[in-house]
N, C-alpha and C positions, 0 to 999 in steps of 0.2 A: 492867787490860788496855787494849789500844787498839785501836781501834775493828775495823781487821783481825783482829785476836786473837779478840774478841769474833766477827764473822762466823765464821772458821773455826770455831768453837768452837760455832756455831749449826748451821753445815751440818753437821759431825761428829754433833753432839747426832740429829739432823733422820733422818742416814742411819740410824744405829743402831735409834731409835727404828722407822723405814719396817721395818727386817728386821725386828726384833724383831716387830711386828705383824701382817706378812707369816707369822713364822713359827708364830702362833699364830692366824691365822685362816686359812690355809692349807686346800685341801680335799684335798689328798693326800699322799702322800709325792712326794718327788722325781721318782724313776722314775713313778709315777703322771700327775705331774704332765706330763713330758716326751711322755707317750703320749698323754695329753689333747691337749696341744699340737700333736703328728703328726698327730693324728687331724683334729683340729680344720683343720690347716693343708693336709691331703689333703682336706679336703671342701673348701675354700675354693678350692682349685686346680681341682676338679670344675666346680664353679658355674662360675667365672670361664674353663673351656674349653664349659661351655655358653653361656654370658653370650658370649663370641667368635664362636663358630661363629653363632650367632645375629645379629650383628652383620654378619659375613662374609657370611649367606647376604644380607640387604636390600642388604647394601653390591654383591654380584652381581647383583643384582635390581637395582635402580636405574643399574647400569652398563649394563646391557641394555636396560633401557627405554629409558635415555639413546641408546644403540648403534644402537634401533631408530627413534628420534625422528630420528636425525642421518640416517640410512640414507634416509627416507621425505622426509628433508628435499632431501637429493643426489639423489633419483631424482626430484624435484619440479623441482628447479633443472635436472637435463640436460634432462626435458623440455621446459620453457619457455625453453630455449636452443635447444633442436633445432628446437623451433616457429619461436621467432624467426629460427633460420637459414634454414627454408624459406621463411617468408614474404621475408626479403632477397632468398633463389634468385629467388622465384618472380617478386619485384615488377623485378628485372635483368634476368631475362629478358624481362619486357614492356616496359619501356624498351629494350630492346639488340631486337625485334621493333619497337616502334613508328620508334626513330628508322633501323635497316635499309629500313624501309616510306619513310621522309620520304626517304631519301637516294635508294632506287629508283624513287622518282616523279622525284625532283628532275635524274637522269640520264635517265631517259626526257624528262622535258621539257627539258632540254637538246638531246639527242641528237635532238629532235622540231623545234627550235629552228635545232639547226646543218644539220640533213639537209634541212628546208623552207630555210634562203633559199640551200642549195647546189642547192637545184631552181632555186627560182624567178634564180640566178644563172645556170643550164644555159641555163633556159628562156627567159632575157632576152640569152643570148647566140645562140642559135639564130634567136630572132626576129631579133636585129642581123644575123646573117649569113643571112637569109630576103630581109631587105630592101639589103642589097648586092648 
C-alpha cells in the first residue's frame, strides 16, 4: 500500500478502535448518558449565570465609584474656576477703582490748573485796566 493507503487505513483502524472502547467502558446507556450530559450542561449554565451576575454586579460597583471619582473631580474643577473667576472680578475691579481714582485727580488737577491761571489771567487784566 502507499503511504496514503496506509494513513487511511490507520485512522479507520484508530476510529473503530476509540467506539469500540468508548462502548465497553461506557457508564450508561445512551439515554442515560444524554441526561447526564443535560444535566451536567444545566448546572454549567447555573454557575456560569452566577459566575456573570457576579462579574456584572463589581463591574457596576467600579462604574460608580469611577462615576463618583469623576463627579467629586468636576465639582472640584467648577469650584477652583469659580474662585479663580472671582478673584479676576475682584482684582478688575480694583484696578478699574484705582485707575477711576488716578484719572479724577488728574482732572481736578487739570481743571485746578486751567481755572487758577484763568484767575490769575482775570486778575492781571483788572490790574492792567486799574492802572489805565
Amino acid at each position: 500500500m502507499s503511504e496514503r493507503g496506509d494513513f487511511m487505513a490507520g485512522v479507520l483502524f484508530g476510529a473503530l478502535l476509540g467506539v469500540g472502547i468508548g462502548l465497553l467502558f461506557a457508564p450508561g446507556t445512551g439515554e442515560e448518558t444524554r441526561s447526564r450530559l443535560r444535566r451536567e450542561g444545566e448546572e454549567f449554565q447555573k454557575r456560569a449565570r452566577v459566575q456573570a451576575d457576579r462579574v456584572a454586579d463589581r463591574v457596576r460597583k467600579t462604574a460608580d465609584e469611577v462615576a463618583d471619582r469623576m463627579r467629586a473631580s468636576a465639582d472640584d474643577l467648577v469650584s477652583r474656576a469659580r474662585t479663580t473667576a472671582e478673584d479676576a472680578v475682584e482684582r478688575g475691579r480694583a484696578t478699574l477703582e484705582e485707575k477711576s481714582e488716578r484719572l479724577r485727580r488728574a482732572f481736578e488737577t487739570g481743571r485746578e490748573t486751567v481755572t487758577g491761571q484763568s484767575d490769575e489771567k482775570k486778575r492781571a487784566a483788572d490790574k492792567a485796566d486799574k492802572d489805565t
